[in-house]
N, C-alpha and C positions, 0 to 999 in steps of 0.2 A: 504494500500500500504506500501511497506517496504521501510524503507530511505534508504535502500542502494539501491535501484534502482533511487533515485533522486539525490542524492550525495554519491555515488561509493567512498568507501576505496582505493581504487586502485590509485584514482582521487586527493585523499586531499593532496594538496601540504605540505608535513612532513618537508619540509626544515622550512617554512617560519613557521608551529605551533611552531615545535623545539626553533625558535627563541624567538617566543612567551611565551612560556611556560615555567611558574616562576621555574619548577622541574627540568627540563632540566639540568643534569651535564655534559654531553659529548654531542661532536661533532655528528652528526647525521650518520657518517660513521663508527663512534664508536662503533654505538648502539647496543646492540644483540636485537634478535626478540623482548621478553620480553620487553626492554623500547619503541619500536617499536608500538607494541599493546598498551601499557600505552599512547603513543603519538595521538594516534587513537582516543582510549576510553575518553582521556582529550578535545580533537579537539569535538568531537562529543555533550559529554556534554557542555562544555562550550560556544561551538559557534551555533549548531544546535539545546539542549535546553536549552540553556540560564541560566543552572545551575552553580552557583559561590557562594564561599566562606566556610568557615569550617561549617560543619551543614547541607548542601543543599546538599544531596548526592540525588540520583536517580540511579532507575534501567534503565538500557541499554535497549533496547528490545532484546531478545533472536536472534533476526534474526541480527542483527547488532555484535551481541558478535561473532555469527557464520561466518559471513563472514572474520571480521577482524584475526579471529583463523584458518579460511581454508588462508588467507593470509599470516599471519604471526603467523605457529604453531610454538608451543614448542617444544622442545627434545624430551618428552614423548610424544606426538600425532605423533612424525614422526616414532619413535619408533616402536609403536602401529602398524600403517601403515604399516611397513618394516616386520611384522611380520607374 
């Protein structure tokens, strides 16, 4: 089963990780896409698999990179898209 059908991107409160979130430089209305996905990608590892600290990196699963990217694409994917 794919976590994003049990905890939805759409779904993860971004205020309250933003707040959380040691990297966090701006206000989350600040934000462009890009720290957007970073805020996702950190939410996801940190709180759903439990990865923390310099060293403990892990791969995302494919299906979770995908959604949070059809969420919140880049320049170049809309680009693409418009083309």
């Amino acid at each position: 089963m794919c976590i994003t059908e049990c905890i939805k991107p759409r779904e993860v409160p971004l205020a309250i990780v933003a707040q959380e979130c040691i990297f966090v430089t701006r206000d989350l209305e600040d934000m462009s896409q890009s720290d957007i996905r970073f805020l996702l990608y950190y939410y996801y590892a940190t709180t759903v698999y439990q990865f923390h600290g310099k060293g403990n990196r892990i791969m995302l699963p494919e299906c979770l990179k995908y959604a949070i990217r059809e969420l919140y694409p880049n320049k170049q994917q809309m680009e693409k898209k418009c083309e």
